[in-house]
C-alpha positions as CSV (number, residue, x, y, z in Angstrom):
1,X,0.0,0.0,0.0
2,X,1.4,3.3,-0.9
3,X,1.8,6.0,1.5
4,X,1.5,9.8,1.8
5,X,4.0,11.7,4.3
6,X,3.1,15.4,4.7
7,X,6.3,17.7,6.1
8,X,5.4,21.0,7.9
9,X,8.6,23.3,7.5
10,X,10.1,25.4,9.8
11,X,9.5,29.1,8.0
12,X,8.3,27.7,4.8
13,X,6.2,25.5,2.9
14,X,4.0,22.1,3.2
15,X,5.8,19.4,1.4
16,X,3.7,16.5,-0.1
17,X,5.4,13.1,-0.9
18,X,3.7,9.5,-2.7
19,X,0.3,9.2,-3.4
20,X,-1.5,11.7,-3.3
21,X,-3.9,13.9,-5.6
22,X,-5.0,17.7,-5.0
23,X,-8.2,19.0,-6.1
24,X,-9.4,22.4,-6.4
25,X,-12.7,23.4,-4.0
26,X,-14.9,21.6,-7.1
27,X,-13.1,18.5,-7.0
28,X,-11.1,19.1,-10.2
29,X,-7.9,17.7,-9.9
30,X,-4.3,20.1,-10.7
31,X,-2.4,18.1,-13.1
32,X,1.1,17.4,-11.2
33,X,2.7,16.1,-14.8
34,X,3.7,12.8,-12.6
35,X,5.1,14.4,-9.9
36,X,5.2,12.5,-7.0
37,X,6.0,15.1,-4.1
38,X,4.9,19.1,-4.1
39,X,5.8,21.9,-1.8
40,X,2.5,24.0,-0.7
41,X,2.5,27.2,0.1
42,X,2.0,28.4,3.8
43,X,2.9,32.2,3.9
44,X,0.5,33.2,1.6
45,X,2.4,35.3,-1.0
46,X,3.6,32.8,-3.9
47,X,2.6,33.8,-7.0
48,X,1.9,29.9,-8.0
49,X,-0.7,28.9,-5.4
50,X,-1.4,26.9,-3.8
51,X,2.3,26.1,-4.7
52,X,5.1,26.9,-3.3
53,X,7.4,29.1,-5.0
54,X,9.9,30.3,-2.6
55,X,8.4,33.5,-1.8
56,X,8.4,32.9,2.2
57,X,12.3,33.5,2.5
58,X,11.4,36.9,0.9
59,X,8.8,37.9,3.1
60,X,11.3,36.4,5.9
61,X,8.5,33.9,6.8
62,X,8.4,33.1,10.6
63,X,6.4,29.8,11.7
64,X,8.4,27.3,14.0
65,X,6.1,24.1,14.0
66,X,6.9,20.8,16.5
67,X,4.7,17.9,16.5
68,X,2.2,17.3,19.3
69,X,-0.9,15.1,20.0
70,X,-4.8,16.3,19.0
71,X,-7.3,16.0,21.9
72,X,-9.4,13.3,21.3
73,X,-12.5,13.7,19.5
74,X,-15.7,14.1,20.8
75,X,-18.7,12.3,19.5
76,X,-21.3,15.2,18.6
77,X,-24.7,15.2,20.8
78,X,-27.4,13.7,19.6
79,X,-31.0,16.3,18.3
80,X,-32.9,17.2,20.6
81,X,-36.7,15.9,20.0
């Protein structure tokens, strides 16, 4: 079974590597010409989103990111009749 592993970076972008597709709000899918990992853009000023293009060591991009656990989740509450 393939996998997917997603990177946060330190000051930059989301990097993307295996299987993976990515679709626009519509569900149309960006054609990645076989590529099989992509670098997303976090600081919101490339000119090719939602792709990277290096533009966050221009703006001197600042997001230090460490790993840490989720809360569990919470079943929602039933209606109310």
């Amino acid at each position: 079974m393939a996998t997917t592993k997603i990177t946060v970076r330190n000051n930059g972008s989301v990097r993307i590597e295996g299987d993976f597709e990515i679709v626009d709000q519509e569900g149309n899918a960006f054609g990645l010409a076989g590529r099989t990992s992509v670098s997303l853009c976090r600081c919101g000023h490339s000119e090719n989103k939602p792709f990277c293009d290096g533009s966050h060591r221009r703006v001197q991009f600042q997001s230090e990111i460490k790993a840490f656990d989720l809360p569990p989740v919470v079943a929602p509450k039933p209606a109310s009749a």
